[in-house]
N, C-alpha and C positions, 0 to 999 in steps of 0.2 A: 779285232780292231787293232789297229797298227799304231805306235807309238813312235817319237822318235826324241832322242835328248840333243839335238841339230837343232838352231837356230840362227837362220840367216839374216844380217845386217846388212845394208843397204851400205855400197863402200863408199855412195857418195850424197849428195845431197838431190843433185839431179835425178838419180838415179833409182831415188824414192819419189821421184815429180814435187817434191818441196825445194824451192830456192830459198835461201836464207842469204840474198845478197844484200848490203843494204844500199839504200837509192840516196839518199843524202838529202831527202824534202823531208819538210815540213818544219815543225819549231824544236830541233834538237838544237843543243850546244855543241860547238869544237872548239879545241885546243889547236891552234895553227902554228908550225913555224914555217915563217917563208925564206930559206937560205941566200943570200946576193951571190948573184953570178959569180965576181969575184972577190973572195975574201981579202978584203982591207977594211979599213976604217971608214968607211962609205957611210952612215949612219951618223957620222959626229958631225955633220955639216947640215946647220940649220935649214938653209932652202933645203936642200934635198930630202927632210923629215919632213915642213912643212907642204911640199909638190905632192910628197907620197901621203896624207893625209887626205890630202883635197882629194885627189882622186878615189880614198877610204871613204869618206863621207859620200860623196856622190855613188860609187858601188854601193855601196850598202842601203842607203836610200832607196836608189832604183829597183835592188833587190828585196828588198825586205828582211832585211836584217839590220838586231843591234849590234854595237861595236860596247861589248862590257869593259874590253882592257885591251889594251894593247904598248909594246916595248917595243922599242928601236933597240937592239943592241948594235953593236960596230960592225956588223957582220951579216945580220939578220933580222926578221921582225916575226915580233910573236902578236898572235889574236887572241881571243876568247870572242868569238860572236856567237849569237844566235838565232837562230831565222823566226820572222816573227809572223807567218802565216803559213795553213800545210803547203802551199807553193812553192813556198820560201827554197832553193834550190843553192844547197851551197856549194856545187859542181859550177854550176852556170857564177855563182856570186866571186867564185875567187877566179874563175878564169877571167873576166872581165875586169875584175882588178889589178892581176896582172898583167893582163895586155896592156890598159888604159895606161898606169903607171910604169911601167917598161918602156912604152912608147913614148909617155912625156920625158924620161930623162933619159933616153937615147942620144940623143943630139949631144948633150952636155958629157955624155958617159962615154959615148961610142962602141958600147957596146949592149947588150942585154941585161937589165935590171936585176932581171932573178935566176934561179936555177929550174931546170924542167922540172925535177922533185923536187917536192914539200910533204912534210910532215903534218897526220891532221891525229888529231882524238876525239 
């Protein structure tokens, strides 16, 4: 009988046919930061906190998710939501927040609300 002290590792995930991608449904938490197109002090100006709420509140609704926290910095906005059914899709939930809210302060901006990356956890 044949022996051998060789042991082969699969060098990838695929390549064992297990994916380990993750899909972003169901009722996980993330940590979001959403960067503004451009850095200024875009943030300190009331309408413009309040536009980008309304548009939070209605995402998130539609979606199913909660809104635990969230900050306006001068720059940037940070989240903690979390999706509150396995549907709950937080791929689908923040693109639709950002489009929706980019598009309402387009006009007033003249240009794009956010940056193409963000930061999630």
């Amino acid at each position: 009988m044949a022996t051998t002290n060789e042991m082969h590792l699969p060098s990838s995930a695929e390549e064992s046919g297990q994916t380990h991608r993750f899909n972003y449904l169901g009722t996980h938490r993330y940590l979001i930061t959403l960067p503004a197109f451009k850095p200024a002090s875009l943030f300190k100006e009331r309408e413009t906190v309040l536009a980008v709420l309304d548009v939070l509140r209605e995402a998130s609704w539609n979606h199913h998710f909660d809104v635990y926290a969230y900050s306006f910095l001068p720059d940037s906005l940070i989240l903690i939501v979390r999706g509150k059914e396995e549907t709950s899709d937080m791929k689908q939930f923040l693109a639709t927040f950002r489009h929706a809210s980019s598009e309402r302060m387009e006009a007033r901006l003249r240009h794009p609300l956010w940056k193409k990356k963000y930061m999630e956890r």
